[in-house]
C-alpha positions as CSV (number, residue, x, y, z in Angstrom):
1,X,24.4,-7.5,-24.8
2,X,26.0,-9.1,-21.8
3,X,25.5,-5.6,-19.9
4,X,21.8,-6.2,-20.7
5,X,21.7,-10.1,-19.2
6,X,23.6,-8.6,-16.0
7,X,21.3,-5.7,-15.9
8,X,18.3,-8.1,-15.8
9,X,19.4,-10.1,-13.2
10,X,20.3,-7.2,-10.9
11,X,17.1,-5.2,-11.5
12,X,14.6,-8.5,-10.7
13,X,11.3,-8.1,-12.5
14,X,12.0,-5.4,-14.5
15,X,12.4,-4.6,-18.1
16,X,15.0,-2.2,-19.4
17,X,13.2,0.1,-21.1
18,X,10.2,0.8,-18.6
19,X,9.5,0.3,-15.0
20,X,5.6,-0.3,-14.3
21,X,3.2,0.5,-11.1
22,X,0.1,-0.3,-11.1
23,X,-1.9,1.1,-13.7
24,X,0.3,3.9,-14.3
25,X,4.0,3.5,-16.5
26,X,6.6,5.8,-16.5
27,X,9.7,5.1,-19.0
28,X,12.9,4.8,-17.3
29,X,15.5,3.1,-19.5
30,X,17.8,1.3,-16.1
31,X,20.5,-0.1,-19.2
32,X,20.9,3.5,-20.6
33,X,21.3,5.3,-16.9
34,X,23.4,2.2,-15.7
35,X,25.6,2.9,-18.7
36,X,25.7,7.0,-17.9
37,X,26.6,6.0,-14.3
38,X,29.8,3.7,-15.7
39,X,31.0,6.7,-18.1
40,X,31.0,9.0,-14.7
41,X,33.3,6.8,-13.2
42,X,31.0,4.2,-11.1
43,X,32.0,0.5,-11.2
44,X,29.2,-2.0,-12.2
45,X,28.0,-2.5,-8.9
46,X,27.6,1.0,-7.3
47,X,25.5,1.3,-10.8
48,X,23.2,-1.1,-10.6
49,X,22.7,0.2,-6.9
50,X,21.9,3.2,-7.7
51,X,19.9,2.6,-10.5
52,X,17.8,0.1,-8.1
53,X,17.1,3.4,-5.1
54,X,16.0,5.1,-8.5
55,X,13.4,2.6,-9.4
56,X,12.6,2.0,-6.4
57,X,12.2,6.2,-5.8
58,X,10.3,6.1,-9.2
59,X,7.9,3.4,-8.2
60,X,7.3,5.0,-5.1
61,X,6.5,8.5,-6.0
62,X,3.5,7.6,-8.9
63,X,0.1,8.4,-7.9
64,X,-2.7,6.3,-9.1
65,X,-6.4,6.7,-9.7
66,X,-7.3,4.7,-6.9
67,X,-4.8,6.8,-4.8
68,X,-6.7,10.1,-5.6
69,X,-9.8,8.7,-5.8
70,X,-9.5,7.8,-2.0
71,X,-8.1,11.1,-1.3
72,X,-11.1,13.0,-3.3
73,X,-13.8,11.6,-1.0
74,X,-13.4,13.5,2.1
75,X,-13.1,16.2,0.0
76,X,-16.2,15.6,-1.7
77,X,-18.2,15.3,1.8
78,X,-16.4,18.8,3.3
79,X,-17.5,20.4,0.1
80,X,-21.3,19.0,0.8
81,X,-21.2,20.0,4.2
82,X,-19.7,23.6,2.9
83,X,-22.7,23.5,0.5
84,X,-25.0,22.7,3.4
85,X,-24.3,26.0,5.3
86,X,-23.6,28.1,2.8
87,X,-27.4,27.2,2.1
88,X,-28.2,27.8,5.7
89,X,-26.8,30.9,5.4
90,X,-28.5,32.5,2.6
91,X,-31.6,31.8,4.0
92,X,-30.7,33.1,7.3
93,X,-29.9,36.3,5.6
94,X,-33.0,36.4,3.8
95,X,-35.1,36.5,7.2
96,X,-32.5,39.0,8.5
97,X,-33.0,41.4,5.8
98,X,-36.6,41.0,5.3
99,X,-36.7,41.9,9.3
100,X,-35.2,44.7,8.8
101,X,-36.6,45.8,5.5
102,X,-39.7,45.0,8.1
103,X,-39.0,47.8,10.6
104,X,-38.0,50.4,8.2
105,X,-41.1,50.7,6.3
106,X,-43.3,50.6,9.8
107,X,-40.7,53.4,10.5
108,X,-42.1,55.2,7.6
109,X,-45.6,54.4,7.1
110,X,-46.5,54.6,10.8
């Protein structure tokens, strides 16, 4: 238990067992990866460092609604544009083949 208390204090605002961002939690037990890092031969301190870069790391690689929400609206309006011309397009190709579809038959019937 007195690993826990000294893993608290090193990782401020932080609970053992899960790391949060925003709206989004990912489970990352910090006592449990601190305690790997001291089987592999790391003293208390480079530990707790490391475990802190890989919160830190964690925290900093979520994605949020609001972060793809932002992201989806030019997107959205490239896609309406996209819509736009394709539109154009169709209709231009309409006339163009109705032209032609035009001279062929005088081609015929005259």
């Amino acid at each position: 238990m007195q690993n826990h208390d000294l893993l608290t204090r090193s990782l401020p605002n932080t609970r053992p067992c899960c790391i949060f961002n925003r709206m989004s939690t990912i489970t990352f037990d910090t006592y449990a990866f601190v305690k790997r890092l001291k089987a592999a031969g790391f003293n208390e301190v480079q530990a707790e460092a490391l475990t802190s870069a890989q919160k830190e790391s964690i925290d900093n690689a979520l994605v949020t609604k609001d972060d793809l929400r932002s992201e989806l609206v030019p997107i959205k309006l490239e896609i309406a544009d996209l819509k736009g011309e394709m539109k154009l397009i169709k209709w231009m190709l309409g006339f163009l083949v109705a032209g032609v579809a035009t001279i062929i038959l005088k081609l015929f019937v005259a």
